[in-house]
C-alpha positions in Angstrom: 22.7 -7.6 -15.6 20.9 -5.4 -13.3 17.8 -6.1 -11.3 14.1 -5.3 -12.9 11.7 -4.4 -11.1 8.2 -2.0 -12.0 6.9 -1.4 -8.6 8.1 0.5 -5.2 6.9 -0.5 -1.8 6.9 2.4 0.9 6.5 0.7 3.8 6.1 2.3 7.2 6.9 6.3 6.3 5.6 9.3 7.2 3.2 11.2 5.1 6.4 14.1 4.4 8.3 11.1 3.5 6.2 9.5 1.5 5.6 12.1 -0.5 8.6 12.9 -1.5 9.6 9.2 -2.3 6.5 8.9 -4.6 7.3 12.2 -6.0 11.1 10.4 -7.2 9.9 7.2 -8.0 6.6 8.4 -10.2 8.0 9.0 -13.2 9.7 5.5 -13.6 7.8 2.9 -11.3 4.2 2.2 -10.0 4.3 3.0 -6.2 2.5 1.1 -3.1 2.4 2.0 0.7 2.0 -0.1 2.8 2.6 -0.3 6.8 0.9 1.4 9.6 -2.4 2.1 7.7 -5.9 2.4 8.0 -9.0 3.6 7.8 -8.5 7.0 9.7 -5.2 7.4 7.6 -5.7 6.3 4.0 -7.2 9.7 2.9 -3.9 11.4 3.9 -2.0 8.7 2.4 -3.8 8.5 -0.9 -3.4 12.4 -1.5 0.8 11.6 -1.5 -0.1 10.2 -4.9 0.7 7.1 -4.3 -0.6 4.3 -6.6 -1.7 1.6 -4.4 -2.3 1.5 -0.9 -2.4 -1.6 1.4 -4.3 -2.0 4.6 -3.7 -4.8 6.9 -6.1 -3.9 9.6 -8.6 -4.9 7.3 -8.0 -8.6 7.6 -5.9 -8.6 10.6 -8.9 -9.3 12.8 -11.6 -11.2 10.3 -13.5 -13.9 11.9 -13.2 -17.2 9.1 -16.5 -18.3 7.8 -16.8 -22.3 7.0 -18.4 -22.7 3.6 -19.2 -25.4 2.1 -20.7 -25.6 -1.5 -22.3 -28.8 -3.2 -22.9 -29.8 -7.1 
């Protein structure tokens, strides 16, 4: 019994890389990069095709925020 799995991670490649591993793994699996991304970057990524893209740098550096909610 092999493994099952619907999604590929693409974690830390290049644009030309990415590219062409989306461009495999399309047809068969939803795709995600992830690694070395943000803001300035996720236009370039998300033209790849790519179906998901994860960027850390978003809550990397988020201040927490104590809440506190009464009934």
């Amino acid at each position: 019994m092999g493994l099952k799995f619907n999604t590929v991670l693409f974690d830390n490649m290049s644009v030309k890389n990415l590219k062409a591993g989306v461009k495999m793994a399309k047809k068969y699996y939803e795709t995600e990069a992830s690694g070395n991304i943000n803001l300035k970057t996720v236009k370039s990524i998300a033209k790849t095709g790519v179906d998901r893209i994860s960027i850390g740098s978003i809550t990397h550096s988020v201040s927490a925020v104590d809440l506190k909610l009464e009934i």
